[in-house]
C-alpha positions in Angstrom: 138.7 109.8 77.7 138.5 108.8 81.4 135.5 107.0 83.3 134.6 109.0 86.0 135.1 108.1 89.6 132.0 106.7 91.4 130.4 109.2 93.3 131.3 108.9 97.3 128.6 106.9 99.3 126.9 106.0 96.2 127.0 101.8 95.0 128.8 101.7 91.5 126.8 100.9 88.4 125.9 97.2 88.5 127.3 95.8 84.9 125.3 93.8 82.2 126.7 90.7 83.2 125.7 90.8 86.6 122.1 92.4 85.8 121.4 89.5 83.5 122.5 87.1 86.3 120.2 89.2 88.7 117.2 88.7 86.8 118.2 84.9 85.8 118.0 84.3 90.1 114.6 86.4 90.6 113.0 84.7 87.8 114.3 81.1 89.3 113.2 81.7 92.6 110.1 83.3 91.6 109.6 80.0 89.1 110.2 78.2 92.6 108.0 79.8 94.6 104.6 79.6 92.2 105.5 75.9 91.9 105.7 75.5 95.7 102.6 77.3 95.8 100.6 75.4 93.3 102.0 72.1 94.6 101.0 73.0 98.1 97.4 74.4 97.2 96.4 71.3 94.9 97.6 68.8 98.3 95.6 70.9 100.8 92.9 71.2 98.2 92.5 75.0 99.8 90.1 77.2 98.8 91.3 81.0 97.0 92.3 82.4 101.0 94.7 79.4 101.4 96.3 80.0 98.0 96.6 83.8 99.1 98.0 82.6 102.3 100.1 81.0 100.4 102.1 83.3 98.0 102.3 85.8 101.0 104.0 83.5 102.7 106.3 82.9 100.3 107.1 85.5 98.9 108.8 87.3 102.5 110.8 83.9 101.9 111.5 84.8 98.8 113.0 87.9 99.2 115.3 86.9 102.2 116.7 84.7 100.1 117.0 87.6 97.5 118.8 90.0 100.2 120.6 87.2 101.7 122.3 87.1 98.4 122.7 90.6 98.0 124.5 90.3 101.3 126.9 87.9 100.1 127.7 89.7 96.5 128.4 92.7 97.8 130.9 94.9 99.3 130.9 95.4 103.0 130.9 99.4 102.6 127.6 99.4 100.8 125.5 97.2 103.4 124.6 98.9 106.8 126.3 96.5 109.7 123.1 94.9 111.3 120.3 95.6 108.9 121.1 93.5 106.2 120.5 90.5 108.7 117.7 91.8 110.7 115.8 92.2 107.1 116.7 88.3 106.2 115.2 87.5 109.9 112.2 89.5 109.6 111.4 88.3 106.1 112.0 84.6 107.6 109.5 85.0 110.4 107.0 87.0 108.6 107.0 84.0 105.9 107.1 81.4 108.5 104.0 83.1 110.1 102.0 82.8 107.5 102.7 79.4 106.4 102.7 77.9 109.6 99.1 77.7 110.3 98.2 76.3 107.0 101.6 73.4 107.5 102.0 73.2 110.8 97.9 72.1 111.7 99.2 69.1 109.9 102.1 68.2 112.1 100.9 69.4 115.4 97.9 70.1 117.8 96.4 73.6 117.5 97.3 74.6 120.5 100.9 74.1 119.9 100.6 76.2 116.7 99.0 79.0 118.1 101.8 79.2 120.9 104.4 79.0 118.5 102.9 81.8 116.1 102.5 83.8 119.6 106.6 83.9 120.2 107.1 84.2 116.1 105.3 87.4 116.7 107.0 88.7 119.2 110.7 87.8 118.2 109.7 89.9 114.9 108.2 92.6 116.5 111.1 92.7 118.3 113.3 92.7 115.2 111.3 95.2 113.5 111.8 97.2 116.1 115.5 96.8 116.3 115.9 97.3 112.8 114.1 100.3 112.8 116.6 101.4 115.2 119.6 101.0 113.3 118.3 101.7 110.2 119.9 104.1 107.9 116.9 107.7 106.8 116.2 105.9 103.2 115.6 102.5 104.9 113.4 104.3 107.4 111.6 106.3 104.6 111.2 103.3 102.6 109.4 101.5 105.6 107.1 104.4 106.7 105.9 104.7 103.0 105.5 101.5 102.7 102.7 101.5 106.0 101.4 104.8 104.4 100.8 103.7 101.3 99.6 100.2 102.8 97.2 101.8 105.2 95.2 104.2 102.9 94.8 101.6 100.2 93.4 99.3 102.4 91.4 101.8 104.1 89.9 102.5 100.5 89.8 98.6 100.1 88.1 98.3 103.1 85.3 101.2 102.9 84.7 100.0 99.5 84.0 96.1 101.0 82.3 97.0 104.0 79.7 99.5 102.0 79.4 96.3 99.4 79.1 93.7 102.0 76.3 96.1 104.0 74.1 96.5 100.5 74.0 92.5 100.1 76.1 93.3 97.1 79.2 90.3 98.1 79.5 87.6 100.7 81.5 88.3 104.2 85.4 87.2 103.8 87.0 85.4 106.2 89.6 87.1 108.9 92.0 84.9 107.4 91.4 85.7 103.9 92.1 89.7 104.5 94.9 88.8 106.2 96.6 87.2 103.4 95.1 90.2 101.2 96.6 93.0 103.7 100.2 90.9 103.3 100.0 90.7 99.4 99.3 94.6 99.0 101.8 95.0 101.9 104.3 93.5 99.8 103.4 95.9 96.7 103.5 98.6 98.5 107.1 98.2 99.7 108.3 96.9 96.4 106.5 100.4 95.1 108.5 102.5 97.7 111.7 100.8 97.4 111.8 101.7 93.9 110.2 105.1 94.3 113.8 105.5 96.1 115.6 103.9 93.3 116.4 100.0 94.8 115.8 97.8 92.5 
């Protein structure tokens, strides 16, 4: 009895051996990051937002270094010429955005943070943009549920807050606080649609 051939345009079955190695790496760098975070958090003695700030800074970073990898362990057929890098950089920047107001008030004048977040934001619009260009219809599915899915649960998020915050029920939250709220369910919400199209 034969194995079958790998169906054409389809990746072949990942083995045990590499699964187990797969899942050995996320948990590492996962391990990695909620150390960085809790290191970082207890020197800035940050209130909750920061900590928020925090782990959706990291975790962009996180998975660039997880695709980044992929990238490297696999075949050249089964990544799409361009994307694969324009994901690391967007990841990178989107990371780096995040953190940087949090580190880099410590190292230089506001000013000179807020200029550099400016051109951050418009290299990765610029490489969002791009990569939505070359990107394949699964990776360009994946990203518009992703903003779908984002956008009406945090327009339920946000109806809910406003309505509670209008009855005296909660205190106001800070911009920067949703911000780091919008990334984290961001986040969720693409992890939810890659898998919905079955990448794990």
């Amino acid at each position: 009895m034969t194995a079958s051939p790998p169906t054409p345009g389809l990746p072949a079955p990942r083995s045990p051996a590499v699964r187990i190695t797969g899942f050995l790496v996320l948990g590492l760098l996962g391990g990695a990051a909620g150390m960085g975070i809790a290191t970082l958090s207890k020197e800035m003695n940050s209130g909750w937002e920061d900590t928020v700030a925090l782990g959706a800074g990291a975790a962009p970073l996180a998975l660039a270094a997880i695709i980044a990898l992929g990238l490297i362990t696999k075949r050249g057929a089964d990544v799409m010429r361009g994307c694969g890098g324009l994901q690391v950089l967007v990841m990178l920047l989107a990371g780096a955005m995040m953190l940087l107001p949090m580190v880099g008030a410590r190292i230089a004048a506001p000013g000179v943070v807020m200029a550099a977040l400016a051109v951050l934001l418009v290299v990765q619009a610029g490489a969002n943009l791009l990569l939505w260009r070359r990107a394949d219809e699964m990776l360009r599915r994946i990203m518009a549920e992703t903003a779908t899915l984002a956008f009406w649960t945090l327009q339920s998020a946000l109806f809910l807050y406003a309505a509670a915050e209008r009855l005296g029920l909660i205190d106001g939250l800070s911009a920067w606080g949703m911000m780091g709220i919008l990334m984290g369910v961001y986040f969720v919400a693409s992890a939810i649609a890659a898998a919905r199209r079955g990448i794990h």
